[in-house]
N, C-alpha and C positions, 0 to 999 in steps of 0.2 A: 058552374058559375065561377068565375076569376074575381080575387081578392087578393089583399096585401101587397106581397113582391110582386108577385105572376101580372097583376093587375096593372101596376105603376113601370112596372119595367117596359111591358108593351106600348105604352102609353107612352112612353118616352121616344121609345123607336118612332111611331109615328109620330111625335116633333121633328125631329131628329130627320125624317124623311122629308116630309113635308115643308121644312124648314117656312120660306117666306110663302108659300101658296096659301092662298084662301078658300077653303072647303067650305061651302053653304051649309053641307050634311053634318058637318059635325060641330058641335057646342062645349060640352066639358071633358071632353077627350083632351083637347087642345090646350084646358088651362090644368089637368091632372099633368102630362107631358113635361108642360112647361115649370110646375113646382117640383119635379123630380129632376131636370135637370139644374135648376138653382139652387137646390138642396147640394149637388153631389159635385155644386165647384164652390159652395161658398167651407163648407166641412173647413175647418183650420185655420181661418184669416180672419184676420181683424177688422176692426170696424172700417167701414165701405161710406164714402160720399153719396151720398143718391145719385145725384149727374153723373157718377164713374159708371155707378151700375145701370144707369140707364141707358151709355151707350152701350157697354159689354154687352149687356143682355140682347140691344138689338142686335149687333154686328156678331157678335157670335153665336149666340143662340134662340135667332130669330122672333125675340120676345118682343114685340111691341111695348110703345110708352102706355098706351093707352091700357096694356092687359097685363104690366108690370106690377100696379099698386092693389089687384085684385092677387095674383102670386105672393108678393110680398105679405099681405092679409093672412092668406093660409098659411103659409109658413109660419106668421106673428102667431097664431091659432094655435099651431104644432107644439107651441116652444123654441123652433129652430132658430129663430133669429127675434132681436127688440128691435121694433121702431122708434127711433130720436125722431120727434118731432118739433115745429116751431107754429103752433097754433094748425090749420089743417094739413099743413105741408110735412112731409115727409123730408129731412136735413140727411141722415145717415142711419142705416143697419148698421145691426151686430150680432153677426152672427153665435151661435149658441148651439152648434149641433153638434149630437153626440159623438165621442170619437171611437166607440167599441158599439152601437147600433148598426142596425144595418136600415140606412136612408130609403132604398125602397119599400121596407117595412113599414117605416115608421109615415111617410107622405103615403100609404096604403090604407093605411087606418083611419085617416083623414074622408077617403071618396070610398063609393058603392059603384059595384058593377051596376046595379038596377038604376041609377040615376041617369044612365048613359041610354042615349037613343039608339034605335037597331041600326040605323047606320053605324054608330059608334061600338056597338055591342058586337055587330057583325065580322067588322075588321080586326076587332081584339078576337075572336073565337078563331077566326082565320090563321092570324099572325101566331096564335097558340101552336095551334096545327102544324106551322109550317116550322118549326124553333128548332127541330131536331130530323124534318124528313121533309122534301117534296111531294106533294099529292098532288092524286088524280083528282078534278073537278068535281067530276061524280060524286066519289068518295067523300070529298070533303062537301058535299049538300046532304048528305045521308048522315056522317058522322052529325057534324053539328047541327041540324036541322032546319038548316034557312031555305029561304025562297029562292029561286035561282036570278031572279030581277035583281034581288036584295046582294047578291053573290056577283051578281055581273056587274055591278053600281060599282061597292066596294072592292074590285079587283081593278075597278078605271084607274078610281081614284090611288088606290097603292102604286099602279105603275105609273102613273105621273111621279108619287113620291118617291118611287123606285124602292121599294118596302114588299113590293110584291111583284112577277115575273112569270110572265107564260107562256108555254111551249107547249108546240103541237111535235109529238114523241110516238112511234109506231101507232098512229089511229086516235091517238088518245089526249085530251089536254091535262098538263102537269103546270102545276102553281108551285113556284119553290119564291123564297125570299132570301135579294143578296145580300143582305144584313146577316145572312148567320151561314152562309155559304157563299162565298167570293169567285172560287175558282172552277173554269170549266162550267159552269151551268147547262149548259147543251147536253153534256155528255151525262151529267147528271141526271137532267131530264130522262134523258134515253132510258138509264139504267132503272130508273124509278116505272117505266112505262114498261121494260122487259122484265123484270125480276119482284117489283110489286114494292110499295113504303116500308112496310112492315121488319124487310130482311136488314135494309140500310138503319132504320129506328134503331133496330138490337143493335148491329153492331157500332152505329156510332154513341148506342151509352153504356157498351163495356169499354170502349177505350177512351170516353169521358173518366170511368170507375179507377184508368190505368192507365193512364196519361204518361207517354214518352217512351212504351214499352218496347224494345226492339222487335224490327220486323222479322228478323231470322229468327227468336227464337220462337216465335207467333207460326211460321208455317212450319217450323221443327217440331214443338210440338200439340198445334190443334189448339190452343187455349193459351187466353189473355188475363195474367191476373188469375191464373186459378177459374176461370169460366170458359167451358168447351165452345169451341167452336163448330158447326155443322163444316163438309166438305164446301158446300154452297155459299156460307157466311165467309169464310177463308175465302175464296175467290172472289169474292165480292169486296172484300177488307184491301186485297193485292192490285183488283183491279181499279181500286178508288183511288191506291196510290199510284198503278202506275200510269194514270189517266188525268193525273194534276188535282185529282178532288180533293184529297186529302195535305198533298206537299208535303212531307214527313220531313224532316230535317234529316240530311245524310252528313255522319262524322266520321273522319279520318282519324283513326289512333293509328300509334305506332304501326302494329304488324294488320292491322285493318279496318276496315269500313263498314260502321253500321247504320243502319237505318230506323231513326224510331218516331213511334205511330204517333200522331196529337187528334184532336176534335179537330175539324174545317179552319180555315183561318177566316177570321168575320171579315164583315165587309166594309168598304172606304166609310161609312158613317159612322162605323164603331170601332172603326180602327186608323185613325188618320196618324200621319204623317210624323209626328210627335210620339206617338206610340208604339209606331210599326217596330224600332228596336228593339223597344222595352220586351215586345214581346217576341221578337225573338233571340236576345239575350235570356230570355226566362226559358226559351225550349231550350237552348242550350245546356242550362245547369239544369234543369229534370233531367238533359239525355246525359250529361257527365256521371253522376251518382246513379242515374240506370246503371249503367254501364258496370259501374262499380259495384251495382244488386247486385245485376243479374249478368254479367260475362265478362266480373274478375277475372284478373291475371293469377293473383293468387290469395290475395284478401280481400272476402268479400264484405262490402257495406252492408250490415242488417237493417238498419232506420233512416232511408234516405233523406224523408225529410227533415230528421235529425241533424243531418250532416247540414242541411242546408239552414236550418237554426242557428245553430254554430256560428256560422259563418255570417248571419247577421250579428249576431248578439255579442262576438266577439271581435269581428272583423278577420278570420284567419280559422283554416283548417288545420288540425293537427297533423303534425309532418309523418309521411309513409313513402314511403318506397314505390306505388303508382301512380305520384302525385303529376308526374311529368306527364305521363302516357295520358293521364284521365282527365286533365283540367288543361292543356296547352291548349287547345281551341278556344276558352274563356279566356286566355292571353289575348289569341287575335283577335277576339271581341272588344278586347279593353274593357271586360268585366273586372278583370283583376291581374295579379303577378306570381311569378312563384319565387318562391326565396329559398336559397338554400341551405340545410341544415347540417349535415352529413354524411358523408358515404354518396348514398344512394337516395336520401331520403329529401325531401322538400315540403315545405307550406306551401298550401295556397292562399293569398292575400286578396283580401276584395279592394278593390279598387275605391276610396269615397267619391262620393256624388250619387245625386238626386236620380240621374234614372238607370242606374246600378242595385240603387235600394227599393226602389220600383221594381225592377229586375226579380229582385231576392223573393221580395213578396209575392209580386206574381207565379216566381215556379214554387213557392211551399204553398201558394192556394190549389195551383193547380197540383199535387200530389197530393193535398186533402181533402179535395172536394171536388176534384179536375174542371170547377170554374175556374172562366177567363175574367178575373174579379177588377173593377176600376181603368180598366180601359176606356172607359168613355166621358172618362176626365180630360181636357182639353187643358193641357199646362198652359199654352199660349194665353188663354183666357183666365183662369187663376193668377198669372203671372201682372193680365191687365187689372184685374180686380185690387191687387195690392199697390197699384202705383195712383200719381195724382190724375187729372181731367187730363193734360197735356200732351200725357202717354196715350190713352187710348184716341185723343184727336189725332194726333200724328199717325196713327193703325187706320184707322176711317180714312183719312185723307189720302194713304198712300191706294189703299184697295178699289178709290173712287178714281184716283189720277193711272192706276194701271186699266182700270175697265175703261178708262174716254182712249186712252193708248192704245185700244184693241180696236177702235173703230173705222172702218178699211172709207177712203173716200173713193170718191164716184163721180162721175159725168167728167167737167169742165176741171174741177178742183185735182183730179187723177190726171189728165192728162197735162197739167199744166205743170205738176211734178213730175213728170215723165218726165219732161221737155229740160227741167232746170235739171234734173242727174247726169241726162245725157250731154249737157251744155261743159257736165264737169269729165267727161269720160277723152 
């Protein structure tokens, strides 16, 4: 049975998927979703007009008016936020959330797996299954024990939301989701229908365990992190990356080129556009101070993400002599600068700004816990949350004036613009 994070987290994804679609089958799935995502952009900001947040909520995160002031209700419940009111009217939140909890924890505690209908139950047990591996159909009626109606229902419904994804792979049907796997899904499939879930499971959570770890010294020698690898998991690990599954970030030092390993890169609803940097300025500096573990030049880093503490808390690395060779790609990032000190030796300096220190945060989560931690914070909507009604009408207005601009004319109206271009040709 799913509970706390595991529970809220899912539930989010299929908002998140789902966005403006209207599901009959599902009931409090849809309002858990939706208080997990209003928990995890209000976190830090100050008090909120109601009318702001009522358009935010719909324009970005597909929250209806009418299922706003049931959200806002749970939240007031949690603690996370006070409602200002003016007799029954809701004037303005204030947000109240913790800033050392962990939000899907805490909006967990709140709901029960057992309150949710099997439809609702069905597609959380799914989406569980699918977080870290693609399965066989089969397999996944067996593992969690549903009905295959109930199986075939909820798999409509995900690939409308595109939350879930099916492939027919050597005889066999495989369910993967591109929310936590992006790239290559085909190939994927394949590999899941020839070599079985179980082989890709292990391997992709020892290199969650060891995040950024070079791939040369992975096939040199047999183990990641101090965890063996079988001959079969090694070619499975080489063949993920060299088949796009994986997309390892490849870096140019000085006298060479390495390649180091990450988890999948999520997909467009968990990783938009706004973020797609952040997170790969963050593979960046895990793979810089890998580098510096584990295939120094001649002084090696013992606590990488120490180095990388540092370098928030201070703003600057103590100067060394491979400062050049190890951090010059964080240059072309405009993560940062190196400054020079003597001889040979240089700082490295972080660059200020907001998705730098994003950045920071994201590679020391991911070296201590090889989560992809706050990704699914939407700055653009954070950003509308703090301004007045003005700001986000002008957002709405422009998103409505681009969608009438995409609409192609037809019959009499087409041809009569035909006629006035060519008048000017």
């Amino acid at each position: 049975m799913l509970s706390g994070r595991k529970l809220i987290e899912l539930s989010y994804d299929v908002q998140a998927g789902l966005g403006r679609i209207d599901v009959p089958d599902f009931d409090r799935l849809r309002t858990m979703g939706m208080a997990a995502t209003l928990a995890i952009h209000l976190r830090g900001l100050q008090e909120i007009d109601f009318e702001v947040l009522r358009k935010v909520s719909d324009h970005f995160f597909s929250i209806p008016s009418y299922a706003l002031k049931e959200v806002c209700g749970i939240l007031s419940e949690i603690g996370y936020i006070d409602l200002v009111r003016k007799g029954d009217r809701i004037i303005s939140i204030i947000p109240n959330i913790p800033h050392f909890k962990d939000l899907y924890e805490g909006v967990g505690d709140y709901f029960t797996f057992s309150e949710l209908n099997e439809h609702e139950q069905g597609t959380l047990l799914i989406l569980s299954e699918l977080q870290n591996k693609p399965e066989n159909r089969d397999r996944l009626i067996s593992t969690i024990g549903i009905d295959r109606p109930l199986l075939e229902r909820c798999v409509n419904i995900g690939s409308t939301g595109n939350y879930f994804k099916e492939f027919r792979a050597r005889g066999r049907s495989i369910i993967a989701s591109p929310f936590y796997f992006s790239d290559n899904l085909d190939e994927l499939a394949d590999v899941t229908a020839r070599v079985g879930a179980d082989d890709i499971a292990t391997v992709l959570e020892v290199i969650k365990s060891n995040q950024g770890w070079p791939l040369s010294l992975i096939q040199k020698r047999l183990e990641l992190g101090g965890k063996k690898l079988t001959t079969e998991q090694m070619q499975l690990l080489v063949h993920l990356c060299a088949e796009g599954i994986l997309k390892p970030p490849s870096i140019e030092f000085k006298n060479s080129k390495e390649t180091f390993v990450f988890t999948p890169k999520p997909g467009g609803n968990r990783l938009d556009a706004s973020n797609r940097e952040i997170y790969e300025r963050a593979m960046a500096l895990v793979s810089c101070v890998r580098k510096g573990q584990l295939l120094a030049d001649q002084f090696r880093i013992k606590m990488p993400v120490r180095i990388l503490e540092v370098l928030r808390d201070q703003g600057y690395i103590g100067s060394n002599s491979e400062a050049v060779n190890q951090y010059r790609n964080l240059v072309f990032l405009r993560v940062g600068h190196l400054k020079h000190v003597t001889g040979d030796r240089y700082q490295f300096h972080l660059t200020p700004g907001e998705e730098n220190r994003a950045a920071l945060d994201l590679a020391i989560n991911l070296l201590r816990t090889g989560e992809l931690a706050n990704l699914d914070v939407r700055q653009e909507a954070r950003l509308a949350l703090s301004k007045d009604e003005r700001y986000i009408q002008s957002i709405i207005s422009a998103a409505e004036l681009k969608g009438r601009g995409q609409i192609a004319l037809e019959g009499d109206s087409a041809d009569q613009f035909e006629q006035l271009i060519f008048a000017y040709e």
